[in-house]
Steps between C-alpha positions, in 0.01 A plus 500: 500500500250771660534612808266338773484214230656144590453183326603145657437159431492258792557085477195314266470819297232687682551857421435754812461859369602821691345791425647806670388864460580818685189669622466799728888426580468193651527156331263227449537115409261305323534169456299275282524122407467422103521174484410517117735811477787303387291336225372825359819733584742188360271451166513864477889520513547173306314688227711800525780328486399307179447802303798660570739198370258495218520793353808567660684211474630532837689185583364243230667399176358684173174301413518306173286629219298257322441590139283367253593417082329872444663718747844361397416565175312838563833626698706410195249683249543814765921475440485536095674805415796463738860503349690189465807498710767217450446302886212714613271386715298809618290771365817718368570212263447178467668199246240203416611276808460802725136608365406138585664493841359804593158421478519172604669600795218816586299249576754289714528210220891426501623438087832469439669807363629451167323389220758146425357401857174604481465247172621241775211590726241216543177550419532442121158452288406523140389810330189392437467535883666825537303701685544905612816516773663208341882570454617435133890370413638568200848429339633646212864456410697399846240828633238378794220771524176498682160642521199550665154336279224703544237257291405516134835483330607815656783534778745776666861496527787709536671451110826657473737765571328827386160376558217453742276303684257446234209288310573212286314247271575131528559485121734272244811737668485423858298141470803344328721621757179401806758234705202491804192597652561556905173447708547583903116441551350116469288398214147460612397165318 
């Protein structure tokens, strides 16, 4: 605090505020009554104190994201091109699960992590309802795998050892082997 600057609060929260300044060597006191002080100084300082744990997160747990069908599915677009990595589930590598769990979990939407589970998820609708962001379950041979559907037949998944994150069509291939279509959002009727 300054010198020759005091602030106290007395009983019922009317502020008194001493001013003190040096002048000509000798000290002066000047005392003034703001009853509406603490209103405007505590607004002030309330404020301040908001923006810091905002955009500092001082003190508060991590704020959820919320995400919408097109931003999950514009984040997975953005991640094509990465290698697949047998149980990766961050930007050095990823396996289909992981790509899925990732970018659910960006926006603080909790999937399970591998792709046998993530077929168990609820939230199952028809294809003909798929929409972008939907998670898609296939099975082919004893193998779960999983996948992001970005709308119009296409999708993006993490294939296979020696791959990447890349682009698929929904054709003959992967539609015999389609076990479910994964919705987090509800259906607007």
């Amino acid at each position: 605090m300054p010198r020759g600057l005091g602030v106290r609060v007395p009983p019922f929260a009317i502020l008194t505020w001493h001013v003190g300044f040096l002048s000509a060597g000798r000290r002066f006191l000047k005392t003034e009554k703001a009853k509406s002080c603490l209103w405007k100084h505590g607004t002030w300082i309330l404020s301040l104190m908001i923006l810091v744990c905002v955009f500092c997160q001082v003190g508060i747990e991590p704020q959820q994201k919320l995400a919408s069908r097109r931003q999950i599915a514009d984040l997975a677009e953005n991640l094509a091109g990465i290698p697949y990595r047998f149980g990766g589930i961050d930007i050095d590598g990823f396996d289909c699960s992981g790509l899925v769990y990732y970018v659910y979990g960006c926006f603080g939407i909790r999937v399970p992590r591998h792709a046998r589970e993530q077929g168990r998820f609820h939230g199952s609708v028809p294809l003909k309802y798929a929409a972008r962001g939907d998670i898609l379950v296939f099975k082919s041979r004893g193998t779960w795998h999983s996948a992001i559907y970005l709308g119009a037949g296409r999708f993006i998944h993490a294939p296979s050892t020696g791959g990447w994150v890349r682009f698929e069509q929904l054709n003959g291939y992967w539609l015999s082997r389609l076990r479910k279509v994964i919705s987090i959002w509800p259906r607007v009727r």
